[in-house]
C-alpha positions in Angstrom: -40.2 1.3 31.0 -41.8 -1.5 29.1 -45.8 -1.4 28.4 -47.0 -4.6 27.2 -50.5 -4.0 25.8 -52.4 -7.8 25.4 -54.4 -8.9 21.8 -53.5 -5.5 20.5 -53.6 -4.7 16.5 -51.1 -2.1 15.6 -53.9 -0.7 12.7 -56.2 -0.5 16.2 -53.9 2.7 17.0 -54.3 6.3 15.3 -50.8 6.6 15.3 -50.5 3.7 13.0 -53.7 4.5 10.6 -56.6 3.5 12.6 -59.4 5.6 11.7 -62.0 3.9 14.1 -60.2 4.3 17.5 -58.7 7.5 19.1 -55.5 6.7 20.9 -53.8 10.2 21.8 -51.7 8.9 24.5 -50.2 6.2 22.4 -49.9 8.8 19.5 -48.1 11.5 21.3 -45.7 8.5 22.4 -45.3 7.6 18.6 -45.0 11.2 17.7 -41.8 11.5 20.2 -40.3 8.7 19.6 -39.8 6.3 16.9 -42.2 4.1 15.1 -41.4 0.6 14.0 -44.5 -0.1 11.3 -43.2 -3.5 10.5 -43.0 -5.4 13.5 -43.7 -9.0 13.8 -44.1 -11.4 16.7 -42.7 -14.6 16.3 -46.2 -16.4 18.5 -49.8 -16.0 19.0 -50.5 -16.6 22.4 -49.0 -14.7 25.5 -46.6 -16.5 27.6 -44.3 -17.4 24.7 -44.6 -13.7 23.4 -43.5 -12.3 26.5 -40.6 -15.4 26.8 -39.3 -14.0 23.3 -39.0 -10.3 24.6 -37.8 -10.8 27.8 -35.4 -13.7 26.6 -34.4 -11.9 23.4 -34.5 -15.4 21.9 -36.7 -17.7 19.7 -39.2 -20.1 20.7 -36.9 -23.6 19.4 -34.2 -21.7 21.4 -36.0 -21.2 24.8 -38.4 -24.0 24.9 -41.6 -21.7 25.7 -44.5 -22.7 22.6 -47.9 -22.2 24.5 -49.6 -20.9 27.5 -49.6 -23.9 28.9 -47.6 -26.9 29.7 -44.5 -24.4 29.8 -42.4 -22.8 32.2 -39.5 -20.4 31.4 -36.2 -22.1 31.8 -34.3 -20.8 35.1 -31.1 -21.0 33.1 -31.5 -18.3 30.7 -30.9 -14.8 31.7 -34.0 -12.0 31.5 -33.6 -8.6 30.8 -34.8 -8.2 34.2 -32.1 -9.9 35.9 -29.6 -7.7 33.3 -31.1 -4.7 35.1 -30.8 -6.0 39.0 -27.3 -6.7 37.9 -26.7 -3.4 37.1 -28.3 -2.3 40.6 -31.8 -1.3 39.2 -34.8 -1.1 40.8 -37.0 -3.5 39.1 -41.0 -3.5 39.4 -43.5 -5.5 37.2 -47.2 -5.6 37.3 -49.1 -8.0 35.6 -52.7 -8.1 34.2 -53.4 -12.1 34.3 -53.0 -15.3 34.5 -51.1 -16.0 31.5 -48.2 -14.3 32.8 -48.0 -15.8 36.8 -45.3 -16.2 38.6 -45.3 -19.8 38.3 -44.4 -19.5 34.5 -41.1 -17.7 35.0 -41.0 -14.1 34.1 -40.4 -13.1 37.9 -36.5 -13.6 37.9 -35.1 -10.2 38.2 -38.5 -8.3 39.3 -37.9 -7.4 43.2 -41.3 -6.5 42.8 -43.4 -8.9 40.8 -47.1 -8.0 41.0 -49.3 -10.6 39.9 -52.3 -10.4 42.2 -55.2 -9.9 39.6 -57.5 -11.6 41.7 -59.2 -15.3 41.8 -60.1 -17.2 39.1 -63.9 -18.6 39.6 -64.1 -21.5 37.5 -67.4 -22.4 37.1 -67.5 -19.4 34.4 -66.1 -20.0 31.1 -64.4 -16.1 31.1 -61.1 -15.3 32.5 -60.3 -12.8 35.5 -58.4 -9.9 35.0 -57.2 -7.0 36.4 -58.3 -3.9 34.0 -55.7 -1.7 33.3 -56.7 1.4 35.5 -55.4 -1.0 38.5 -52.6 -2.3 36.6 -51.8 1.6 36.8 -52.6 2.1 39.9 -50.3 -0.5 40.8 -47.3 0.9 38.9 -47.8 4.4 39.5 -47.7 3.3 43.6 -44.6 2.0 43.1 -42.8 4.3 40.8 -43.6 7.0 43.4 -41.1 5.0 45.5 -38.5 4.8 43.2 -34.7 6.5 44.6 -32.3 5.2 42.0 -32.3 4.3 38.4 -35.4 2.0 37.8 -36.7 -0.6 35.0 -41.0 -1.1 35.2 -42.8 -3.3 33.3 -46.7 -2.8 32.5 -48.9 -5.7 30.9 -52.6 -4.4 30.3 -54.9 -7.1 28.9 -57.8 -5.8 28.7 -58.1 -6.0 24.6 -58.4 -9.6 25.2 -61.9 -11.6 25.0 -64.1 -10.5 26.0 -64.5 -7.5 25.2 -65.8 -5.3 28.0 -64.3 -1.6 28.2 -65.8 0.3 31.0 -67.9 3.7 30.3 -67.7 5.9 28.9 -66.0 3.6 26.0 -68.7 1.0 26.6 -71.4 3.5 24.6 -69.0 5.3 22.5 -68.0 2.3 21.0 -71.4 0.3 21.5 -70.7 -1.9 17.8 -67.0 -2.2 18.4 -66.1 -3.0 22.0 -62.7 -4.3 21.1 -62.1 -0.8 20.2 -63.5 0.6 23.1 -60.9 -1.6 24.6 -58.7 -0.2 23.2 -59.5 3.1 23.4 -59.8 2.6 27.5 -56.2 1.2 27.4 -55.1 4.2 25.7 -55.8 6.5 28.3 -54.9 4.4 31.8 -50.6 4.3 30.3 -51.3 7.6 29.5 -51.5 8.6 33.1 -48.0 6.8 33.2 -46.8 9.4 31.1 -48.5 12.6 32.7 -46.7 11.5 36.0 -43.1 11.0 34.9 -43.9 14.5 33.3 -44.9 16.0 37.0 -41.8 14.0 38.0 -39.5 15.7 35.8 -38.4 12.1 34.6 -39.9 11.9 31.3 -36.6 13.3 29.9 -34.6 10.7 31.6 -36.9 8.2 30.9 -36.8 5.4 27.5 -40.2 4.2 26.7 -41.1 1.1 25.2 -44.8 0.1 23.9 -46.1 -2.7 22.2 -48.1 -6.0 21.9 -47.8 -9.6 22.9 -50.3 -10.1 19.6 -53.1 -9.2 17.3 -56.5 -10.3 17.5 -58.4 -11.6 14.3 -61.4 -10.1 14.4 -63.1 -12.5 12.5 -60.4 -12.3 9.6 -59.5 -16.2 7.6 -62.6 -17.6 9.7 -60.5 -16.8 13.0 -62.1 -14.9 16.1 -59.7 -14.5 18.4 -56.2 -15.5 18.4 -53.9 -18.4 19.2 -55.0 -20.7 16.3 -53.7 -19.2 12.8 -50.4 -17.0 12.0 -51.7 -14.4 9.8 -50.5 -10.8 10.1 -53.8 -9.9 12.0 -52.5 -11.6 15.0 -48.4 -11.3 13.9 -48.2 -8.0 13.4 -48.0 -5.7 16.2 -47.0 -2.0 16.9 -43.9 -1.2 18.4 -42.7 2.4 19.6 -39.7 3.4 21.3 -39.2 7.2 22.7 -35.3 7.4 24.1 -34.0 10.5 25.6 -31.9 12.4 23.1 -33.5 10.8 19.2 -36.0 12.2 17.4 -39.6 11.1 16.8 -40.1 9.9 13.6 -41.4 6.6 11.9 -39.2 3.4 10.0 -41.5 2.5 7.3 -38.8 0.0 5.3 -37.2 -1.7 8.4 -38.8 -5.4 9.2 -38.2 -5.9 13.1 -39.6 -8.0 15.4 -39.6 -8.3 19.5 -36.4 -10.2 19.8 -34.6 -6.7 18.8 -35.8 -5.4 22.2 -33.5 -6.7 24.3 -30.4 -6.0 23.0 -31.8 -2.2 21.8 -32.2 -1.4 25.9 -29.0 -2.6 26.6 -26.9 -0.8 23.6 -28.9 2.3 25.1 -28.9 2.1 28.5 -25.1 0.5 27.9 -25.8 -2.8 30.1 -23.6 -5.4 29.4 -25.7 -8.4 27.3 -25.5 -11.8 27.3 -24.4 -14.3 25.1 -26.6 -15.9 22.4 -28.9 -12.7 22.0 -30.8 -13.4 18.7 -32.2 -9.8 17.7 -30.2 -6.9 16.8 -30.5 -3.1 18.5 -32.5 -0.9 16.5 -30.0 2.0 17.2 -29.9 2.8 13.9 -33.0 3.2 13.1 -33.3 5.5 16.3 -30.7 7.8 14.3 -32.7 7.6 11.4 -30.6 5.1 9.5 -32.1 2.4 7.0 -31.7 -0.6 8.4 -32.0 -4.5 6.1 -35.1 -5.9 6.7 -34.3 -9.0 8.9 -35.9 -12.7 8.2 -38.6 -13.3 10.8 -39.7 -16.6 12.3 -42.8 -17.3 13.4 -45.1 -20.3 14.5 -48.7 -20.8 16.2 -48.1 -24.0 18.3 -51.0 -24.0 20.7 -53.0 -26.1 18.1 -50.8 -28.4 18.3 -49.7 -28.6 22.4 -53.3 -28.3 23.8 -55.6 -29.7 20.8 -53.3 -32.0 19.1 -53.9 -30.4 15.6 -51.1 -30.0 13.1 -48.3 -27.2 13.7 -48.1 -23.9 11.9 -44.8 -22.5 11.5 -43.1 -20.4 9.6 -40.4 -17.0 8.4 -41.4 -13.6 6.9 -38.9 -12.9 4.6 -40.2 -9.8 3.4 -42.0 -8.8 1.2 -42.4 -13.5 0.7 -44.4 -14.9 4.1 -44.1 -18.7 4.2 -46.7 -20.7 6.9 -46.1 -24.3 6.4 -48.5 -26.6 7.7 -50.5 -29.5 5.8 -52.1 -26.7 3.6 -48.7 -24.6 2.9 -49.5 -20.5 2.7 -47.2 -18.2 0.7 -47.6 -14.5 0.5 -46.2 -11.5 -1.5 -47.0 -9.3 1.8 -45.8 -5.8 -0.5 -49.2 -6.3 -2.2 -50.9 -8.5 -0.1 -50.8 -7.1 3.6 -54.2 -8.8 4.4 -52.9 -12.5 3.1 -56.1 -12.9 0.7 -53.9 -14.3 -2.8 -52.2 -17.7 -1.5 -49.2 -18.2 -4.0 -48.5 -22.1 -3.0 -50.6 -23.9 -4.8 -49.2 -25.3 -7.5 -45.2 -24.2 -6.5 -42.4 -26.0 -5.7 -41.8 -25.4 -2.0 -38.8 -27.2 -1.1 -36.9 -24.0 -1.5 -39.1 -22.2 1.4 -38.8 -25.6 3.6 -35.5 -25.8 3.4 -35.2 -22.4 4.7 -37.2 -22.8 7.2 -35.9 -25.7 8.7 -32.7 -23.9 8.6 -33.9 -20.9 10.8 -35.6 -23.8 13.2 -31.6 -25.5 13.1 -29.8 -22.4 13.7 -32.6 -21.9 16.8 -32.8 -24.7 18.6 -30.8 -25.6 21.7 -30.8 -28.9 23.3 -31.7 -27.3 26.7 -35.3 -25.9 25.7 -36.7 -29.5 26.2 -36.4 -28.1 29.7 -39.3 -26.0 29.0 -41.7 -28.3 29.2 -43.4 -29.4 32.2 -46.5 -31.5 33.0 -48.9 -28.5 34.2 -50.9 -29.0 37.7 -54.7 -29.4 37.5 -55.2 -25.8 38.7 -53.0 -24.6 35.8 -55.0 -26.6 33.9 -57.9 -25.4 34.8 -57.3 -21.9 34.9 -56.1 -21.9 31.5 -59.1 -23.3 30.2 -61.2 -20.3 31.7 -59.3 -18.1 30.0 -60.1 -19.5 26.9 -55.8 -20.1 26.7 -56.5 -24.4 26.5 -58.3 -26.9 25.0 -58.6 -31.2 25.2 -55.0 -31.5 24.9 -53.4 -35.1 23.2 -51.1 -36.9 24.4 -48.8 -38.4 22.8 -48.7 -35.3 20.2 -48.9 -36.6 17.1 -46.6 -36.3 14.6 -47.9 -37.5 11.1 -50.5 -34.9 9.9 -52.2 -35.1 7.1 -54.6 -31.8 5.3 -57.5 -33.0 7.3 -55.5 -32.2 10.3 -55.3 -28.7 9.2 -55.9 -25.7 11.6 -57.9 -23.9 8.9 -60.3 -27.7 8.5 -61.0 -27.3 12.0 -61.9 -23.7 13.1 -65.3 -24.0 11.4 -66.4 -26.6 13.7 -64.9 -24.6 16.5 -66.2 -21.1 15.9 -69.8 -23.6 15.6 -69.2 -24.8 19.0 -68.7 -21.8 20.5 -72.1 -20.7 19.1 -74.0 -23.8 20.5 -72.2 -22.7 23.9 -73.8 -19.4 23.9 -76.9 -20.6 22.3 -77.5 -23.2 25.5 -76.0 -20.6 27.7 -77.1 -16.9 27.4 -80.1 -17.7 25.5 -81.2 -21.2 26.8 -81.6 -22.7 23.3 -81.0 -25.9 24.7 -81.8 -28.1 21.7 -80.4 -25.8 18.9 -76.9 -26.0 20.7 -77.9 -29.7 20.9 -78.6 -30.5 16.9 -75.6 -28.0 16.2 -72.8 -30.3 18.0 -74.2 -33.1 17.0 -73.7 -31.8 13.7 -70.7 -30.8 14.3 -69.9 -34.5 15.2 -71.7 -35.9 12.5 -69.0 -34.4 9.6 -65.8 -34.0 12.1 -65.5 -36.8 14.3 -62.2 -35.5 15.8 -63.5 -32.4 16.9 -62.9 -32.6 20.6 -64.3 -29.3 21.4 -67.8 -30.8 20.2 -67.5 -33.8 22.7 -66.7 -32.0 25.9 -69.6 -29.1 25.1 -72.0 -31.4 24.3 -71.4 -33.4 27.4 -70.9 -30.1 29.5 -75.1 -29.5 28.3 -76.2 -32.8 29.2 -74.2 -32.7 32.7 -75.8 -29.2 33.2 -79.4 -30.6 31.9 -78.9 -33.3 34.7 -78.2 -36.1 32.0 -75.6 -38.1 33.1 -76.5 -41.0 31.0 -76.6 -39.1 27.7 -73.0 -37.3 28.9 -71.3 -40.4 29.4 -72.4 -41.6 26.1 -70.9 -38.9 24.7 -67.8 -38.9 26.5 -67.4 -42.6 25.6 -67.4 -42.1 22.2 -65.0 -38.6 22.0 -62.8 -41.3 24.6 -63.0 -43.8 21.1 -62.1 -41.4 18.9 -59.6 -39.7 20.7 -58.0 -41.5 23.6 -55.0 -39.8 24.2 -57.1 -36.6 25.2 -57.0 -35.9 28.6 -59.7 -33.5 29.2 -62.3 -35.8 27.3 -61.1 -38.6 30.3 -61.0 -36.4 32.9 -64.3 -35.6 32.3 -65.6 -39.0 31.5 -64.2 -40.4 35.1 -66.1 -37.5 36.5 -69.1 -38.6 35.2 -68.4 -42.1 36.5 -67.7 -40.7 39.8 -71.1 -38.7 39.9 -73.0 -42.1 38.8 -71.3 -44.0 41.4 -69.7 -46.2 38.9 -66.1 -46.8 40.6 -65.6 -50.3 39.3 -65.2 -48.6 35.6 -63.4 -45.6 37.7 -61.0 -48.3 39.2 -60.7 -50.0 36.0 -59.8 -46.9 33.6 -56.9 -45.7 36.7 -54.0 -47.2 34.5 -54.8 -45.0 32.1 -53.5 -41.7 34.1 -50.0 -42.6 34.2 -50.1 -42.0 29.9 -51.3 -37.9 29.9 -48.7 -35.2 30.9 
């Protein structure tokens, strides 16, 4: 069994020193099984997390970079489909969006269930199904169960915003992403108190970890998805196998591509070609194992927003992100990336690297990964919070202005004049603030479609379409700043200009 817990820190868990959140369930799992305190993801954002687990490969290799605009390739075998092959019963159930069917992860679940429930999208929040139903779910089914079994869980509720239920809602009144995560503790621990009433706990390999961290505020990030610190990079990972010993790998650097081929060295299924982690048996038998180089990148930036790519390799204790502002990192003394080392150093050594890792990745296939997304993909992404204006053409000569970290000011400030005009009808503070914004970022797309979004809700069509117009001139390869200026020609009647602007469609994905 796989438990895939969404936007989760591992220091957000007792078991890995959290001293704000009580996890028991999670701990006892740790305390049985074995700990990996250096694990890394190799992306930010949840579709390409999951790809890389369920894949066992890299991101350059599969093709999967972002939420959107990406579909699994159908050529590449799952560790699903290595279980139905070995005549497994095979169950999945899902918390949201992110992870629908139409993205790919179903191949190999005989029982893929993704019905968290409609997506209404005249609210800017995401739907999702909390994790006591996800349990529900997956306890219903397990129940069911006659021969050997493989069940995957995906709880993701840690992810914005943050809404645990009672009684975490009061005990954790000033931190409800703990209370999240608190709440998520103790749904998967009902998961274990059944295959304990089963008598199938001692039969039973456990897997538990995270797509991704969440910022929290940290390097001027609120979320996740934008920058590649280890706030969002490093996640837990625990794995309780019949027959080891609990205990903890401190020294070992792993990461999630080392799942795959660890369940099938343990379960002794036969894996494919091309795998690119290695099994953690070892380390189950309480060997040392080498740390192993890590690559990572944060490419939704640069998909869905057009900004410049963040990539990078954790070769530890050095972290390397290279972007227009380079980062480098002496993580033994500098966990919480505050000291920057590149200024001032020769990087070609840590590029070269890099592209090397990227080289020895890539496949020509994973082109095949990319797909022009439908409108309601579109859309529903953007209620999650998962997409933003989008470019297209990407660009490809970036410069330090085009800098994730330049730009996240201006977007945290937008997000404020959102909920300013919104949950506390300060209509012309949110005003003055994106037209602030505008004022000393003119590429800020965020700023353009918000500020329009007001005016269209004030009942100023005139004033959005200005707007509109000039985000259109500043940035006309995004599609979300058209889409929503031929809306607003629509709604004034104007279908000369509409008729006139419909070559344009042909040139976005």
């Amino acid at each position: 069994m796989i438990i895939t817990i969404d936007t989760l820190r591992a220091d957000r868990l007792s078991a890995f020193g959290s001293t704000t959140v009580s996890t028991p369930n999670i701990d006892r799992l740790a305390g049985g099984g074995v700990k990996f305190t250096r694990c890394f993801a190799h992306t930010v954002t949840t579709l390409p997390s999951h790809t890389n687990i369920f894949l066992g490969l890299l991101p350059p290799t599969h093709g999967v970079h972002d939420n959107a605009n990406f579909v699994v390739p159908g050529n590449i075998p799952t560790l699903a489909e290595i279980f139905q092959q070995s005549r497994y019963q095979t169950a999945a159930v899902i918390g949201a969006y992110p992870l629908d069917r139409r993205f790919g992860l179903d191949r190999g679940f005989a029982l893929y269930d993704d019905d968290y429930g409609l997506q209404d999208f005249s609210r800017p929040i995401f739907v999702e199904r909390p994790a006591g139903e996800v349990v529900d779910r997956a306890l219903d089914w397990l129940k069911t169960v006659s021969r050997p079994w493989f069940l995957w869980v995906h709880c993701f509720d840690p992810h914005y915003p943050y809404q645990p239920p009672e009684p975490f809602r009061s005990s954790y009144k000033n931190s409800p992403y703990d209370g999240e995560v608190a709440y998520v503790d103790r749904e998967p621990g009902r998961l274990l108190a059944y295959l304990d009433e089963a008598a199938l706990a001692d039969s039973t390999m456990i897997i538990i970890t995270s797509d991704h961290g969440e910022s929290l505020g940290e390097q001027g990030e609120k979320t996740h998805g934008y920058l590649a610190y280890n706030s969002t990079l490093h996640v837990p990972l625990i794995i309780q196998a019949p027959g080891f010993k609990g205990g903890r790998s401190e020294a070992a650097v792993v990461s999630h591509l080392d799942i795959f081929p660890t369940v099938c060295e343990l379960l002794g299924l036969k894996k494919p070609a091309g795998l690119q982690g290695r099994s953690l048996l070892p380390a189950l038998r309480g060997k040392k194992m080498d740390p192993e180089k890590v690559y990572f990148e944060s490419l939704y930036p640069y998909y869905s927003r057009g900004w410049a790519p963040i990539t990078g390799y954790i070769d530890f204790p050095l972290k390397f992100m290279d972007s227009p502002r380079p980062e480098l990192y002496d993580l033994e003394k500098d966990f919480q990336e505050l000291k920057n080392l590149a200024p001032g150093r020769d990087l070609r050594k840590e590029r070269a690297q890099l592209a090397a890792l990227v080289k020895a990745a890539g496949r020509s296939e994973a082109d095949r990964a990319r797909v022009s997304p439908s409108r309601e993909s579109l859309e529903r992404l953007r209620s999650l919070g998962c997409l933003g204006g989008g470019s297209w053409p990407p660009k490809q000569d970036f410069q330090p202005a085009d800098d994730v970290k330049n730009f996240l000011p201006f977007e945290n400030r937008a997000e404020e004049a959102l909920s300013l005009f919104r949950a506390e009808g300060r209509v012309q503070e949110a005003i003055n603030l994106l037209q602030a914004n505008l004022k000393e970022k003119d590429d800020h797309d965020l700023s353009y479609s918000y500020l329009a979004s007001i005016y269209l809700e004030l009942g100023q069509y005139r004033e959005a379409l200005a707007v509109l117009g000039r985000g259109l001139d500043r940035l006309p390869g995004n599609y979300t700043i058209f889409l929503a200026y031929v809306s607003t020609l629509l709604q004034l009647g104007d279908y000369q200009e509409v008729a006139q602007l419909a070559w344009r469609v042909d040139s976005y994905p």
